[in-house]
C-alpha positions as CSV (number, residue, x, y, z in Angstrom):
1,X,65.2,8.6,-46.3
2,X,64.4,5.9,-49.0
3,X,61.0,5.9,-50.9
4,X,60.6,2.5,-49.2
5,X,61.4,3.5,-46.1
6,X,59.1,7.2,-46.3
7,X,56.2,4.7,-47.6
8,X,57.1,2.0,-44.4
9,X,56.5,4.8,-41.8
10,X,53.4,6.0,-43.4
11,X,52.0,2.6,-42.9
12,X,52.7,2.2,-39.5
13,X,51.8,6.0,-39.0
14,X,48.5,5.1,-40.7
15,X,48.2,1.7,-38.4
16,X,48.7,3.4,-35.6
17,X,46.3,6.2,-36.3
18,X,43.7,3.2,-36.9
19,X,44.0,1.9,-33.6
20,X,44.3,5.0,-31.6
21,X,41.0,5.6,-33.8
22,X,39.3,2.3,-33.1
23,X,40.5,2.9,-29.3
24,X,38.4,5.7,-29.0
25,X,35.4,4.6,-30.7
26,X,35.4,1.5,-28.3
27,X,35.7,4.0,-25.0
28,X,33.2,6.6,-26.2
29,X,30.7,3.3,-27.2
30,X,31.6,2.3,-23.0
31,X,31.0,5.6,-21.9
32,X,27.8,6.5,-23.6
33,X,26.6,2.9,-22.8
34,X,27.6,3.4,-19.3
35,X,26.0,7.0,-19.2
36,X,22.7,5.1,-20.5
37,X,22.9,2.3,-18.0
38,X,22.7,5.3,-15.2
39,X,21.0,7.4,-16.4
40,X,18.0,4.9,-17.5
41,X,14.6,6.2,-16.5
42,X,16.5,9.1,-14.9
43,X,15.8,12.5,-17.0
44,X,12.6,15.0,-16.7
45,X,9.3,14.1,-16.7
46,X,6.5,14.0,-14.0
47,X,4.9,11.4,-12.1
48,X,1.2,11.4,-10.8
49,X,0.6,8.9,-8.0
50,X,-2.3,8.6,-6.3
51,X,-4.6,6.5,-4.5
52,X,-4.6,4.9,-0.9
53,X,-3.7,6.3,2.1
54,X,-2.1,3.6,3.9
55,X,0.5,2.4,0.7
56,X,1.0,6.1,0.2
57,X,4.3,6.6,2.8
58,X,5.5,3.7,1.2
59,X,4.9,5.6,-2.6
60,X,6.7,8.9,-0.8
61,X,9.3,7.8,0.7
62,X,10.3,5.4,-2.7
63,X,9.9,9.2,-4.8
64,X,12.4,10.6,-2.1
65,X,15.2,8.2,-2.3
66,X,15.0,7.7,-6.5
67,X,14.9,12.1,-6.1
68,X,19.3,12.4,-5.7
69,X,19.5,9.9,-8.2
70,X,17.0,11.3,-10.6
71,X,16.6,15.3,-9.9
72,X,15.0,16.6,-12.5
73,X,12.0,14.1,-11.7
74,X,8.9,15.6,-10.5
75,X,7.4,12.7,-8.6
76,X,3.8,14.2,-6.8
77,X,2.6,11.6,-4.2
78,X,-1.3,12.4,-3.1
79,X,-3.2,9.6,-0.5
80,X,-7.2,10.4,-0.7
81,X,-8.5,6.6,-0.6
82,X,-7.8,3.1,-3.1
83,X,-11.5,4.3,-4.3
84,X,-11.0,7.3,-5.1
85,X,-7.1,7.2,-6.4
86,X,-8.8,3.9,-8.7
87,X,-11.4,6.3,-10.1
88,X,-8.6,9.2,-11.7
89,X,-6.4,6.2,-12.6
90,X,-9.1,4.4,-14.9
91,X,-9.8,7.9,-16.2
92,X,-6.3,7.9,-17.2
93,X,-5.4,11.2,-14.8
94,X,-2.7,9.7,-12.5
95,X,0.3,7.3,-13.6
96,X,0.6,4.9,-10.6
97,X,-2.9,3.9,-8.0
98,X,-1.9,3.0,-5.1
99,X,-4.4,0.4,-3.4
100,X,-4.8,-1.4,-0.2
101,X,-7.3,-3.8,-1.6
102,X,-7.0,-5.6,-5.3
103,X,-8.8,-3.9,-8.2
104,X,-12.8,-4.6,-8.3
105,X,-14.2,-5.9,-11.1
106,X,-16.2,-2.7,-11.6
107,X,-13.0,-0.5,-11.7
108,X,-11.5,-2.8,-13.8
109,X,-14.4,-2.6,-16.4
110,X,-13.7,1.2,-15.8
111,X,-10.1,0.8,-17.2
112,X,-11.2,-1.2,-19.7
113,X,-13.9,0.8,-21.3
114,X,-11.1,3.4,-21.2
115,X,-8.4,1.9,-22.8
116,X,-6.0,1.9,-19.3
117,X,-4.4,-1.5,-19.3
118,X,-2.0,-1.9,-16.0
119,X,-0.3,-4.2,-13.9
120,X,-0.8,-5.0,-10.8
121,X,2.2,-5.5,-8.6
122,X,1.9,-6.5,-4.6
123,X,4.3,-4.6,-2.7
124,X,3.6,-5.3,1.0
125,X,1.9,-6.6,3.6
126,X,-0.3,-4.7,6.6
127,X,-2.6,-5.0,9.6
128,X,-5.6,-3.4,10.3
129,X,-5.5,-2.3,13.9
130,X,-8.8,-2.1,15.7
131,X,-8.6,0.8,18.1
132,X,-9.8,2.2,21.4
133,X,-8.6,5.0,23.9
134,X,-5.7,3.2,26.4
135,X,-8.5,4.5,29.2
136,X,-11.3,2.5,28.2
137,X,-9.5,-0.9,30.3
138,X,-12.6,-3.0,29.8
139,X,-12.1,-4.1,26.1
140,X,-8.5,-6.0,25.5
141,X,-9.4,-8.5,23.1
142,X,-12.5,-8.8,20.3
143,X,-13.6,-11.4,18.1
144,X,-15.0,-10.8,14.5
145,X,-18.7,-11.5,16.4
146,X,-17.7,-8.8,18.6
147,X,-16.8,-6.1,15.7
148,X,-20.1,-7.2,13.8
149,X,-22.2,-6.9,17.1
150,X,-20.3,-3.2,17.5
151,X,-19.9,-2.1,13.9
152,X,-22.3,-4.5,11.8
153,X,-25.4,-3.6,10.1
154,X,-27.6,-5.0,12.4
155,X,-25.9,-2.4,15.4
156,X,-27.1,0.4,13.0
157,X,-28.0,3.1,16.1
158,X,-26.4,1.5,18.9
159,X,-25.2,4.6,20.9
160,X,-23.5,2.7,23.8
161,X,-21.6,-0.3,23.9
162,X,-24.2,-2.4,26.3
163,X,-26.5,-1.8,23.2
164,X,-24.8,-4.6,21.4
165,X,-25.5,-7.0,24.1
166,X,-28.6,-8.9,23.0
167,X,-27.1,-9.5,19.4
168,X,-23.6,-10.2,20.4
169,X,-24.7,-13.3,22.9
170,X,-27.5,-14.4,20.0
171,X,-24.0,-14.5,18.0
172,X,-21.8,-16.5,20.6
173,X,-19.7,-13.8,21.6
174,X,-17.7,-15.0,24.4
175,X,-16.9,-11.3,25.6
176,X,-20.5,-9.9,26.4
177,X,-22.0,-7.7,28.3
178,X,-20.3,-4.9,27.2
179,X,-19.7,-1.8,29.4
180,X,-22.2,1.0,29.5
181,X,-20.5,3.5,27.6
182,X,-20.6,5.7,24.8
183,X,-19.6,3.5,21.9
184,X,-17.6,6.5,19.3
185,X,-16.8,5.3,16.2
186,X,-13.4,6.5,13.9
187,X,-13.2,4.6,11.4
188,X,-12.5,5.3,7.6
189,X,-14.8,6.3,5.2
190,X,-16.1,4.7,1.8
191,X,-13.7,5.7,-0.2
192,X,-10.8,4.0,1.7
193,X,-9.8,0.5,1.0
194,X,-9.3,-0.1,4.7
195,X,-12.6,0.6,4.9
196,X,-13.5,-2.0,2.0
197,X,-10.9,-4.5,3.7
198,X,-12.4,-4.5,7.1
199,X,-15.8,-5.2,5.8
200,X,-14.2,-8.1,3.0
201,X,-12.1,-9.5,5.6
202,X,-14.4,-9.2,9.3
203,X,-17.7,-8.4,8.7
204,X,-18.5,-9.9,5.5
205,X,-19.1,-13.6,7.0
206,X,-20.8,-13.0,9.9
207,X,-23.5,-10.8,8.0
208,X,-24.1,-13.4,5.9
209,X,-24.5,-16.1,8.2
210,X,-26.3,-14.0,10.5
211,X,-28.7,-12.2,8.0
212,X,-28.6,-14.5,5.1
213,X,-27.7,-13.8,1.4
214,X,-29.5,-9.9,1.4
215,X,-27.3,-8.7,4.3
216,X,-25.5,-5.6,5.2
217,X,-22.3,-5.8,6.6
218,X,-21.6,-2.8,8.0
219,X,-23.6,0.0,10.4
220,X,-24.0,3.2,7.8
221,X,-24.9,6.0,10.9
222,X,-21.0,7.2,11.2
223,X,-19.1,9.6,9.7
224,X,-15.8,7.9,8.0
225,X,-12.9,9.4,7.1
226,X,-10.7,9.1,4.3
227,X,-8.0,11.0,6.5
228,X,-6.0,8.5,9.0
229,X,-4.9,11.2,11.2
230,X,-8.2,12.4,11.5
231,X,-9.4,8.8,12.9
232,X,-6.6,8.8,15.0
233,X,-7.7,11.9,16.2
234,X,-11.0,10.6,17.1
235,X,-9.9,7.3,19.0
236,X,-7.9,9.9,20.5
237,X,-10.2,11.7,21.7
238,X,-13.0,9.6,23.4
239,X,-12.3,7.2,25.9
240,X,-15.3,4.8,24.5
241,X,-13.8,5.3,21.1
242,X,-14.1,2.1,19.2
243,X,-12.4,2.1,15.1
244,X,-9.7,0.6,12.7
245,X,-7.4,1.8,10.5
246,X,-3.6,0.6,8.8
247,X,-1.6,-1.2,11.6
248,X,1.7,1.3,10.3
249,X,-0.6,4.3,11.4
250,X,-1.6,2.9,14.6
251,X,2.4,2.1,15.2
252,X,3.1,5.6,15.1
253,X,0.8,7.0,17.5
254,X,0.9,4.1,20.0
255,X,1.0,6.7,22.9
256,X,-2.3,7.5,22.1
257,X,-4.4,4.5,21.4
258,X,-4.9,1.4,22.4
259,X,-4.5,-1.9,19.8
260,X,-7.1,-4.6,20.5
261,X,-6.2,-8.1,20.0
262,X,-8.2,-9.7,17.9
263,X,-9.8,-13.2,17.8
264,X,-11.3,-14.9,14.9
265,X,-13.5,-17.1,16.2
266,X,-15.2,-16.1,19.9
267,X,-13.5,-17.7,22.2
268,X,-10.3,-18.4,19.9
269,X,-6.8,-17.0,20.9
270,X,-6.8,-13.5,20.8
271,X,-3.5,-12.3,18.8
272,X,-1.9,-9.0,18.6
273,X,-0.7,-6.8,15.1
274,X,2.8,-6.6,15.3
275,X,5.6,-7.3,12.5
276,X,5.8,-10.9,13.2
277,X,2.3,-11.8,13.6
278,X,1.1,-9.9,10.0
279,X,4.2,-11.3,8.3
280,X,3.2,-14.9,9.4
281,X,-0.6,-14.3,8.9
282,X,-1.5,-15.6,12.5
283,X,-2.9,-12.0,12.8
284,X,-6.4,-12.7,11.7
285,X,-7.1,-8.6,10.2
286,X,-3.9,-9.0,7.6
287,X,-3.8,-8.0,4.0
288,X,-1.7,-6.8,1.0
289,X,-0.5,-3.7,-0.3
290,X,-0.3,-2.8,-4.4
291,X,0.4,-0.2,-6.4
292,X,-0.8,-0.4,-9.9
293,X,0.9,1.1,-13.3
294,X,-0.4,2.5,-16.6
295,X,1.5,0.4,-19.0
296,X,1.2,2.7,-21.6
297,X,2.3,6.0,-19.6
298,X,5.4,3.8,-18.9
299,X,6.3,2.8,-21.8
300,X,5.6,6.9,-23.1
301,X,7.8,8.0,-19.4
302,X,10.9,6.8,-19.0
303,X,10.8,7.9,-15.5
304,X,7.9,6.0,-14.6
305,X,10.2,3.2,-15.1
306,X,13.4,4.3,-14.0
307,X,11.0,4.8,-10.3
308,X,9.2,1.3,-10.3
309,X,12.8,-0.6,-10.9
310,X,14.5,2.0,-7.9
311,X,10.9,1.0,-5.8
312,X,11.4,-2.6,-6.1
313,X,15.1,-2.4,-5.9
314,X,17.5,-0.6,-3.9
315,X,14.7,1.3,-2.4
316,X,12.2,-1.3,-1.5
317,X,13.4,-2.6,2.3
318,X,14.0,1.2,3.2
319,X,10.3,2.5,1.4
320,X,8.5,-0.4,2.9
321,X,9.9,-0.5,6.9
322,X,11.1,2.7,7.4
323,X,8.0,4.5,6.3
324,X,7.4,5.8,9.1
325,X,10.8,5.7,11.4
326,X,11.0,3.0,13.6
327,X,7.6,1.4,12.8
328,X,6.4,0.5,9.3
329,X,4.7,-2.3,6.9
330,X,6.0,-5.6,6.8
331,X,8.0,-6.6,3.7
332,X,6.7,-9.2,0.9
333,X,8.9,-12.9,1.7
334,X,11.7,-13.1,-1.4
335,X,9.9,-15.5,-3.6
336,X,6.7,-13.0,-3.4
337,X,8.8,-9.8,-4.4
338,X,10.3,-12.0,-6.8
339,X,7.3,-12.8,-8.8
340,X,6.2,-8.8,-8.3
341,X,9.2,-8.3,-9.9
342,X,8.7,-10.8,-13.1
343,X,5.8,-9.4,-13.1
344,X,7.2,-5.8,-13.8
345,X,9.9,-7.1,-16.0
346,X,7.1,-8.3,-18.4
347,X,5.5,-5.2,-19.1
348,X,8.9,-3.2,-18.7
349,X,10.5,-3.9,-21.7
């Protein structure tokens, strides 16, 4: 073979080699880019959530659909009230607080003075269902007179439901007398932001209006319970029981208590929780559901991230109405998810 010809084949063995070269390159740059696109947020590390017991299947159930795709994650998920959770998180101990009410300005000067800066992002909606035993057939339908008359701070030591009658008619209720009977309360503790909800949402007004600006919203002579089980338990168990807790909880154990309607006004239409009615806000007891993230821990945990995208994505209808089988919380309307999830993508990176 020629010289010109030995030289011709080493250039287009050399050309060839380039390309097979460049080839490669280009599908090891796809493959490690597509490794990092799925594997994003997806290696070890822990997550501490904590915080209120009603968003707290939604938290769970979120960690166990993101756990195939993320194994080596180590997601705990603990429910002891929004108080409570809001207290570690502004210390700085958990990652995510769940909350059934919005941050107070008192926990959030908390954070602040501690250097925790967060987001907030609303992830649902919920009821508060107000409870008694399905034998106590006299009570069907209450107005917010009607739970301050029962549960206010003016009914402080009422022992029996006829007890509230002087104060309820004072107040308009359209409903009294009440029937002589043991009046048992269940109903959360103050640590639970159902507890805080109920007061913001039912009692608050009426106190005011019937006591004046130095008022006290709520009766202080029972024993709450941070525990939702437990107050199911205890509506449960009397058939005079009288108490509220998330509408999700009182879904599951609907064999066992009975949901009062609730009107907002005395004498106003007295409307039922159910999916529909807390989605559209004609239940009067509704509210929102948050969780709340250490923006700092996320941008130290990739993990922490790789969660919150898989909560508000692919996981979010099946965490949020499935929590607890058949029944669960109602999901946020698209263009409210939406701005939960600009709101994320801010701080994200």
């Amino acid at each position: 073979m020629s010289k010109r010809h030995l030289l011709k084949s080493f250039a287009l063995f050399l050309a060839l080699g380039l390309t097979a070269a460049a080839c490669a390159t280009d599908s090891s740059e796809d493959a490690t880019a597509e490794t990092n696109e799925a594997t994003d947020g997806c290696v070890a590390g822990n997550i501490n959530i904590s915080g209120s017991s009603t968003v707290e299947p939604i938290s769970r159930r979120a960690a166990e659909l993101f756990e195939p795709i993320c194994p080596d994650a180590v997601i705990t998920v603990n429910g002891p009230g929004t108080g409570d959770g809001f207290a570690l998180f502004c210390d700085g101990e958990t990652d995510i607080s769940d909350a059934s009410r919005p941050i107070t300005d008192t926990e959030a000067e908390t954070c602040a003075a501690n250097g925790v800066e967060y987001t907030e992002l609303k992830v649902a909606f919920d009821g508060i269902a107000v409870m008694t035993n399905p034998a106590n057939e006299a009570v069907s339908c209450l107005s917010f007179v009607d739970l301050y008359a029962l549960l206010g701070g003016e009914s402080e030591g009422f022992a029996n439901w006829s007890d509230a009658n002087d104060l309820a008619a004072a107040l308009g209720s359209d409903v009294a007398p009440y029937p002589d009977a043991e009046l048992v309360i269940s109903a959360p503790g103050t640590e639970s932001g159902t507890y805080d909800s109920f007061i913001e949402i039912v009692l608050e007004g009426v106190a005011e209006e019937s006591q004046g600006e130095e008022h006290q919203a709520i009766r202080q002579d029972f024993a709450g319970n941070a525990n939702d089980n437990i107050i199911i338990e205890g509506i449960a168990g009397a058939d005079t029981s009288l108490g509220w807790v998330g509408f999700a909880f009182a879904e599951e154990n609907q064999d066992r208590v009975k949901e009062i309607a609730i009107a907002e006004e005395p004498g106003g239409d007295c409307i039922e929780p159910t999916i529909e009615t807390i989605a559209d806000g004609s239940y009067p007891v509704s509210r929102s559901l948050y969780i709340y993230v250490n923006n700092a821990k996320a941008s130290e945990n990739p993990v922490i991230v790789g969660y919150v995208d898989h909560y508000l994505g692919e996981a979010y209808t099946e965490s949020v109405t499935e929590a607890f089988g058949d029944s669960g919380y109602v999901e946020l309307p698209v263009d409210q998810l939406d701005a939960t999830k600009a709101a994320w993508e801010a701080v994200r990176g």
